[in-house]
N, C-alpha and C positions, 0 to 999 in steps of 0.2 A: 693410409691417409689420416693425417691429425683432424682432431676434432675444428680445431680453426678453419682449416682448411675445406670443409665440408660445413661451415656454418654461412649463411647470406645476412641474415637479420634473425630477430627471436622470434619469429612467426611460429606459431600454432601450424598454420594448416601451408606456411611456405613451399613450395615442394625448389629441392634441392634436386639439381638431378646430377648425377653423378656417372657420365658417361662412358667411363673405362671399365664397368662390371657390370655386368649383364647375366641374365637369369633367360631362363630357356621355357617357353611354352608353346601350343599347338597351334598352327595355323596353316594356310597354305602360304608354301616356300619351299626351298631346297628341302630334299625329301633323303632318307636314307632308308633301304630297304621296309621300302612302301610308310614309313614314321615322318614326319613331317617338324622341323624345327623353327624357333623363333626366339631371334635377340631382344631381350625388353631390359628394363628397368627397376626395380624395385625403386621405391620414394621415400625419402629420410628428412626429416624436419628435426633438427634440433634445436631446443630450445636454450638458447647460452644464456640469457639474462631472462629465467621466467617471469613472470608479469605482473605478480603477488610481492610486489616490497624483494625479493629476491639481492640479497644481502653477496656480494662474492671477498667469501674469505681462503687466504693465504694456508695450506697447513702443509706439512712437510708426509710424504708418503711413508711413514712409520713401518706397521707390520698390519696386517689384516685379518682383523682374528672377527671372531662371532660375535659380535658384541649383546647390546639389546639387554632389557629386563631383566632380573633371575625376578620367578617368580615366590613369593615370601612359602616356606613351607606352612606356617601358619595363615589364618584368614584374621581377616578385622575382629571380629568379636571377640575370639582369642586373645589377640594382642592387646586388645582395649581391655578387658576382663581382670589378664595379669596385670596391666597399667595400674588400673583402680584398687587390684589386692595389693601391689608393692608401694601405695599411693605416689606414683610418683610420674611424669609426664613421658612419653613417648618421642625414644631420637632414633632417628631413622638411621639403621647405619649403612644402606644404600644409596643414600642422597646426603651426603654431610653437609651442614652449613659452612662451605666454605666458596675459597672463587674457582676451584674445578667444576662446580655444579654450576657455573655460570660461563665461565671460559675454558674454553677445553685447553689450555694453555696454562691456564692459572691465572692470568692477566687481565686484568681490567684496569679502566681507566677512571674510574674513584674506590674509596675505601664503602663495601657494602656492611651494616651490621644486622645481623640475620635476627630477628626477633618472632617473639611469638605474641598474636594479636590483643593479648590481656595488657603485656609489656606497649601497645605499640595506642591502646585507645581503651577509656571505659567502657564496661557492657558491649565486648564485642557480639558478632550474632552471627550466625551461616547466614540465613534469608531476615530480610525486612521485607514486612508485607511479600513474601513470594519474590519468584527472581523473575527479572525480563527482560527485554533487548536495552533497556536505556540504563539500567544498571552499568552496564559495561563501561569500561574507561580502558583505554590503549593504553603501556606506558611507554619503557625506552626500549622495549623489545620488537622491532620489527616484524613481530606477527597475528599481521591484519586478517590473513588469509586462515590462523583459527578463531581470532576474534567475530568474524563474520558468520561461519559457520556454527559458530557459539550464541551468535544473534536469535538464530533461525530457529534453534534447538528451543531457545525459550518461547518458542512459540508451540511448539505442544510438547505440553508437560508429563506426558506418558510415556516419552521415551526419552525428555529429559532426568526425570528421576532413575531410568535404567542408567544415565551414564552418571547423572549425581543424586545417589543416596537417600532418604530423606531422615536413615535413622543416625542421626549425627549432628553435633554442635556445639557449642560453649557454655549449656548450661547442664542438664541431667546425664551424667555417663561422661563426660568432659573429662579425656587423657591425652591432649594433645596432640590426639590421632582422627585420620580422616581416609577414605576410601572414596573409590570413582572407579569406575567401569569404563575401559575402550574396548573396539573390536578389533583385532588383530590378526589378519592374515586366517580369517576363518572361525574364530571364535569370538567371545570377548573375554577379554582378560582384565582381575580386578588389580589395582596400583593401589599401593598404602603408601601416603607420607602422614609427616608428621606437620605440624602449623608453625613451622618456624621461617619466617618471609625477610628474603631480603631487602633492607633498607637505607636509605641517605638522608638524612637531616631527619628522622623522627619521621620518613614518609614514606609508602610503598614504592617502590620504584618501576614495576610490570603491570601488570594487569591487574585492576582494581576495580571495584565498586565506587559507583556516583555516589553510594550513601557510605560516609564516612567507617562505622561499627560493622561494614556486611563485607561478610569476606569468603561463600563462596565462587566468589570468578576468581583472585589470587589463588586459592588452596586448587582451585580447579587445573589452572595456567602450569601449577606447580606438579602436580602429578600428571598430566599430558609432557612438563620436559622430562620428567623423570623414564618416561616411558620411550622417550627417543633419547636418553642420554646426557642430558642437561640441556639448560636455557636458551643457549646456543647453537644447539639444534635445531628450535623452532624458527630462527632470525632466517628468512626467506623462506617461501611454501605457493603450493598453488591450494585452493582452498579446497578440488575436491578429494585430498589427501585428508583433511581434517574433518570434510562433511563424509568420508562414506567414516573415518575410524570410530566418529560420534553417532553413528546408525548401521553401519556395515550394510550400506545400500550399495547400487550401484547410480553411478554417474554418465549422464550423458552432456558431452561437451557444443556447440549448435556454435558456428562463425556466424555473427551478425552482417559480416559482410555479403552473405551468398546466403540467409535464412528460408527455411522453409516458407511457405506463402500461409499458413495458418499459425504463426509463430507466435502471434497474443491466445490463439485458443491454446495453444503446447503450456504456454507458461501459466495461464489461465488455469487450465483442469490439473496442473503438476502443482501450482498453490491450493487448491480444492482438496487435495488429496494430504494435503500436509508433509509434502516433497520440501526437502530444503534448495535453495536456489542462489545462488552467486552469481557476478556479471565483475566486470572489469573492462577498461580500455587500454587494448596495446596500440601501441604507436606504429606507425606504419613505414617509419626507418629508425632503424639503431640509432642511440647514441641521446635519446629523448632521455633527460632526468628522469629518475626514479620518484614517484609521488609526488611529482610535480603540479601544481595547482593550474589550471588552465582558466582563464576570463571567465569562464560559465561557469566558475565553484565547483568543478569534478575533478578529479584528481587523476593523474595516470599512473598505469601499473599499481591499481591500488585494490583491495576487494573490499566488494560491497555486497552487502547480502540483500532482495529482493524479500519484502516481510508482505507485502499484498498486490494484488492483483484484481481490479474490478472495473464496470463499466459503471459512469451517473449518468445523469437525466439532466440534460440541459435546457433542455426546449420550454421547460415551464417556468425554470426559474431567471432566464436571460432579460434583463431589466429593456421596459418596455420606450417608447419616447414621453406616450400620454400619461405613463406613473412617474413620472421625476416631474410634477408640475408642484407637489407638495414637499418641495426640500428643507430640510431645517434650517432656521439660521446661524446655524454652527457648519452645514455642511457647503453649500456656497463659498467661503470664505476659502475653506480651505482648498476645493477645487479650485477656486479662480487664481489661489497663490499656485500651486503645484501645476497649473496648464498655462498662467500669462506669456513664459517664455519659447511657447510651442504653438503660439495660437497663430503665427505664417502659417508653419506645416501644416497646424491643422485645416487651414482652408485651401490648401492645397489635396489633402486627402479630403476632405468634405465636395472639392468640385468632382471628385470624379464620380461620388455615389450619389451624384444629385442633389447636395443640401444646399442653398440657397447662402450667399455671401452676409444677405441681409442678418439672418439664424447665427452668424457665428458671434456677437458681440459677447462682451465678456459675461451677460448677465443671460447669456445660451447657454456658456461652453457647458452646463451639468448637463441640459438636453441634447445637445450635441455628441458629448463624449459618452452617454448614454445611447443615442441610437447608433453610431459608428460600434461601438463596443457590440449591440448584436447584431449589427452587420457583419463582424468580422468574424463574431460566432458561429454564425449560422455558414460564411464561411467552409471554414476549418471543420465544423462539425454538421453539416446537411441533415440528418437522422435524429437530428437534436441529442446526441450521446457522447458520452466521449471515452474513448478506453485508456484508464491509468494505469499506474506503476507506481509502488510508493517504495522506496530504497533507507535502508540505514549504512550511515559510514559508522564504521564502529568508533574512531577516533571519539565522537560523540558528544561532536561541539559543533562552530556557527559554521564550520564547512562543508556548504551542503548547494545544491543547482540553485542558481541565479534567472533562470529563463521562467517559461511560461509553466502554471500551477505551481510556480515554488511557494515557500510560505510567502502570506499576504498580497500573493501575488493581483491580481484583477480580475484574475478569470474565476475566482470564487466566491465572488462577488454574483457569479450566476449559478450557483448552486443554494437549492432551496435548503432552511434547517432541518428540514426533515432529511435530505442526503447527508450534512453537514456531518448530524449526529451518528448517520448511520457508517458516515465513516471515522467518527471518533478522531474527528478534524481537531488539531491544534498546532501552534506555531510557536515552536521553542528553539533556542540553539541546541540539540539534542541531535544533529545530526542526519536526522529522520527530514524525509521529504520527499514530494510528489512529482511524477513527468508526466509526460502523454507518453505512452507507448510511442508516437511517431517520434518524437524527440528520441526517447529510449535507444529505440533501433538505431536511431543519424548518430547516435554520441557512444554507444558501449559497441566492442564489438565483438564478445564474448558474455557467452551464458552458459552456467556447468547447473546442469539438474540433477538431484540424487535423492532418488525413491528406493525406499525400504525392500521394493519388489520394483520389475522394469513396468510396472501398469504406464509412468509416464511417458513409457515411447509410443504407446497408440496413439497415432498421430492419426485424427480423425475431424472432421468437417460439422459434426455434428453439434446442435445448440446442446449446453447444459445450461436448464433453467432452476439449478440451486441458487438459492439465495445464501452471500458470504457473509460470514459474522465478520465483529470488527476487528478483531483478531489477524485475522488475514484468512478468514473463508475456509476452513477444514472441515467441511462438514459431506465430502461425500467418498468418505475413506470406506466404507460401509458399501459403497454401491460401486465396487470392481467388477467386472464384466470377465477377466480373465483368471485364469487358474493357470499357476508356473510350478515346473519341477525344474530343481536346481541341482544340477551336479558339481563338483568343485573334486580341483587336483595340484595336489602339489607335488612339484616339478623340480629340478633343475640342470643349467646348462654348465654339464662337465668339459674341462678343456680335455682335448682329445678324444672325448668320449662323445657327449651329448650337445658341445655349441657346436654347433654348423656355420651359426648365421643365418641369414635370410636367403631365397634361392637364387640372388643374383651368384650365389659361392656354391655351385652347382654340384661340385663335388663332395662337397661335404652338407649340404641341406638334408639330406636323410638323415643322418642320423640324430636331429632334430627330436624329442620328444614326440609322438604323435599319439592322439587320441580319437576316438572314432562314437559318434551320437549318432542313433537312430530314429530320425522324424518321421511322426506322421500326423495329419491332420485332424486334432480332436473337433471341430467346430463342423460340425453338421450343415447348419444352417448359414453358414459364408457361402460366395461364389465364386472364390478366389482359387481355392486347393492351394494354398499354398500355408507355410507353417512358419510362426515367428520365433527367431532365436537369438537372443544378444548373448552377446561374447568378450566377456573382460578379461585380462589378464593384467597383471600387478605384479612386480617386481619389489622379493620382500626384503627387510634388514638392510635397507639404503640410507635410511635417516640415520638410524643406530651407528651408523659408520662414518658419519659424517665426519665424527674427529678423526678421524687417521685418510680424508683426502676424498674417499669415495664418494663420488656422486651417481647420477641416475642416466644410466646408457638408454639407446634407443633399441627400444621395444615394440615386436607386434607378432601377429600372426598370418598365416595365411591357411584357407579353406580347401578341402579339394572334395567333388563327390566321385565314393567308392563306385569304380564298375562292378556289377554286377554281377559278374564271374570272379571277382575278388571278395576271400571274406574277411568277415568284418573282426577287427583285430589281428591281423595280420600287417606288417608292417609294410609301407608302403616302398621299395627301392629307388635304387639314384636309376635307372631305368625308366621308372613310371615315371620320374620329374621330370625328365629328358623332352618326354611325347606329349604330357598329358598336360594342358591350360590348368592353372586354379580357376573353382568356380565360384572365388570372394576371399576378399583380403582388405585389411585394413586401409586406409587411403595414403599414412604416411605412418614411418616409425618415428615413435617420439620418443623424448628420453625425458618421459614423467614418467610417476608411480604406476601409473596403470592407464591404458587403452581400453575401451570398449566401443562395439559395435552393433548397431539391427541389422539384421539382414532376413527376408523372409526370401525359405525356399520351398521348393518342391519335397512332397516326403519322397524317403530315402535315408540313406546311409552317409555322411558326410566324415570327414579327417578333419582334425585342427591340427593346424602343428604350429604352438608359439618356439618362436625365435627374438634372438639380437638381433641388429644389423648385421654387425661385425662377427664373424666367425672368433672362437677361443675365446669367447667373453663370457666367464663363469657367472653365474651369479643365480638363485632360488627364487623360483615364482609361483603365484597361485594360479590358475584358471577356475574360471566361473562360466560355465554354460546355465543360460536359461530357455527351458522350454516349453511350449505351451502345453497343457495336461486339460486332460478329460473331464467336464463339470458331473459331480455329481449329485 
């Protein structure tokens, strides 16, 4: 069955059902020698237009070799060291300036001239005053989905400088050369280019710095395509390909259409901890333009990174009826210009809450639109609180929500200076801007979180009374409550040997990789007995191969726990799959970078076995088992 053929929409969590292939597990039904069978399903979601700027280009099925990095045998200081003794600049001869390191064809549609940043402005600089999210500028490159995760980074600067340097620049030790750190498939791996950037009329053309002389977000942009292959590479992604490569976390993905019921505390305590965080809104039928601008100023299929999360105080500062009797007279004027044309409705909303017809004349309306306004507050917000969201587009201009707490909106008009400051309130075209959480949930309907360690899938009830800096609140990284041991394997699915498939291909699902963890319950003091495990898996050298056609199959896994007369590493046979139920599997194979899943079970012995869909579909993966470990 062709990919077409098996796609409905670009749904994330669509379930596709595919009812000619069937996978076998335990239940009662037709029995054969006392073993009991069952027809089911496996579930396949593919994503044909991912939801990140997702670019579809044209390329011819070449040859399919390994592509990816070679890594330099020399490191940076070396290469800078010789630079400064032969005084002479550093050319990367992995990355040429030319249009293959832009178009995997050679082909573009203007003339680029590649320059280095001395040639391009005076006194260039890596950082002015330090880097941060409004530094960033998009350009003609379609990727929003690392620009956002590159947002979030500059929000703490401790494991921003693992991924950018700090010993490097254009002034002391200056050869032209530059380094940055990604995590790759299990480690991190260092990239050296050189500072020569492609350009159109005397101006960057990619990712750039708001301040003219600062240029590491280009050198950054440019060593992340180097590392998938050229520029071209990056032009469509889902962002948390780029958030776990910039931390080597793991990701959890949350549909806001069906979210957990404590989904402000999830997002809440995974800001707290200094989790990076992305959202996006897919569209709910094909065929919706790509980064399309919708009436409320949000864009679709577009990523946005999530830079704070907090609750204010509204109840003290909600303007009263009896304080608006001392208005200036500069501000009368201009309320009665901006309400004369609304002042029907408004006595039409005024009869329903009681305010007397006589009260509405024009030399009211401040007292009037003053107590409706904490009528409608108090409202929407009963507990006198309100819980936000403040989002950056990286684009990182006037495109930004239009509704309620956007900038200058009204509703901050009841928050006292003292909140004001403390959330380091201002109203620029920069991109940046505020929602209610309840708007949040109604408008995005995806949220991908990616913590350093999985602390943010403790999905718990419980108040945290830290107070968040203005920053975006990372202050309680320090106070983990869990301890994980992490195992990791690399894999892959041989045609004939090791792809199976997934078990609706019954016949060949065994031979499937399989791996086997043994839980037990370190936590004493729970009442639960039971033991939490998340389970990623990631299909590697996909982007790297982007130029010769290859894209990203669906992938997943499924669980099973060992009998107990079975031992442990011993492989499991097309027998046992026949009789025996899995005891947890993914919800849907998808064909992005990598799945993961929570699942808490009972201790024991458990089996993973990642697969394709598709039976005979090569291709190399990592697995990441996380589990909980003994405090000591």
């Amino acid at each position: 069955m062709s990919s077409s053929e098996m796609v409905e929409e670009p749904s994330v969590y669509k379930l596709k059902e595919t009812g000619e292939r069937h996978c076998r597990c335990y239940k009662h039904g037709d029995h054969q020698d006392g073993k009991f069978l069952l027809d089911g399903v496996e579930s396949i979601s593919l994503q044909k237009s991912t939801y990140y700027s997702r670019v579809a280009n044209e390329y011819t099925q070449k040859r399919i070799v390994k592509g990816g990095l070679k890594i330099p045998k020399k490191g940076f200081r070396t290469l800078r060291d010789e630079c400064i003794k032969a005084n002479k600049l550093y050319q990367d001869p992995q990355f040429p300036p030319n249009e293959y390191s832009i178009n995997f064809e050679g082909v573009t549609r203007r003339s680029y001239v590649w320059k280095r940043p001395n040639d391009i402005i005076q006194d260039p600089r890596f950082f002015v005053d330090g880097a941060t999210r409004f530094d960033i500028q998009q350009g003609e490159l379609g990727d929003c989905w690392l620009l956002a995760a590159v947002c979030n980074l500059t929000l703490n600067p401790g494991l921003f400088h693992v991924v950018v340097p700090r010993d490097q620049g254009f002034t002391q030790l200056y050869a032209g050369i530059f380094h940055f750190k990604f995590w790759q498939y299990g480690k991190w791996q260092e990239v050296i280019v050189d500072d020569m950037l492609p350009t159109h009329n005397g101006r960057l053309v990619f990712m750039h710095s708001k301040t003219k002389n600062e240029f590491w977000c280009a050198l950054l942009e440019k060593a992340y395509a180097k590392l998938y292959g050229g520029y071209e590479a990056l032009r469509g992604g889902n962002i948390n390909e780029s958030m776990v490569d910039l931390t080597g976390g793991v990701v959890e993905m949350i549909d806001l259409r069906d979210p957990p019921s404590n989904m402000f505390s999830i997002l809440n305590k995974a800001n707290r901890r200094g989790a990076l965080i992305g959202c996006a809104i897919e569209p709910d039928h094909p065929g919706v333009e790509t980064e399309g601008i919708l009436p409320n100023g949000l864009i679709m299929r577009h990523a946005y990174s999530v830079t704070r999360v907090t609750t204010v105080d509204i109840a003290s500062a909600a303007p009263k009826l009896q304080e608006q009797k001392n208005l200036t007279p500069m501000s009368k004027p201009h309320l009665q210009g901006a309400l004369a044309t609304m002042n029907k409705s408004l006595l039409g909303v005024a009869s329903t809450v009681g305010v007397a017809s006589s009260h509405m004349g024009m030399s009211h309306i401040p007292q009037t639109l003053a107590f409706l306004t904490n009528w409608n507050l108090n409202l929407a917000f009963p507990e006198g609180k309100a819980d936000l969201v403040r989002l950056h587009n990286p684009w990182g201009n006037e495109a930004e929500w239009k509704g309620s707490w956007s900038d200058k909106s009204s509703e901050w008009a009841t928050i006292s200076p003292e909140e004001k400051q403390r959330l380091g309130l201002t109203f620029d075209d920069d991109g940046e801007f505020w929602m209610s959480f309840k708007d949040f949930s109604e408008n995005f309907t995806t949220v991908e979180i990616c913590d350093v360690t999985p602390e943010v899938f403790d999905y718990d009830d419980s108040d945290d009374e830290d107070d968040d800096d203005e920053n975006g609140g990372q202050k309680a990284a320090d106070s983990v409550q869990r301890k994980w041991r992490r195992l990791m394997y690399e894999g892959a699915w041989v045609s004939h040997q090791t792809a199976g498939g997934c078990r609706n291909f019954i016949d060949t699902f065994a031979t499937n990789p399989q791996y086997t963890v043994d839980l037990e319950d370190p936590d004493e003091d729970d009442d639960d007995d039971l033991c939490t495990i998340v389970v990623s898996l990631m299909q590697k050298n996909v982007r790297q191969l982007k130029r010769y056609g290859v894209d990203y199959v669906p992938i997943g896994f499924t669980i099973y726990k060992l009998p107990e007369d079975q031992q442990s590493g011993q492989k499991l046979d097309k027998e046992f799959f026949k009789y025996n139920a899995s005891y947890a599997k993914v919800p849907f194979f998808l064909n992005t970078r990598e799945v993961t899943t929570r699942f808490s079970f009972p201790p024991g012995s458990y089996v993973i076995i990642p697969s394709t869909f598709e039976p005979e579909t090569p291709g190399e993966f990592l697995l990441r088992i996380f589990t909980e470990a003994k405090r000591r």
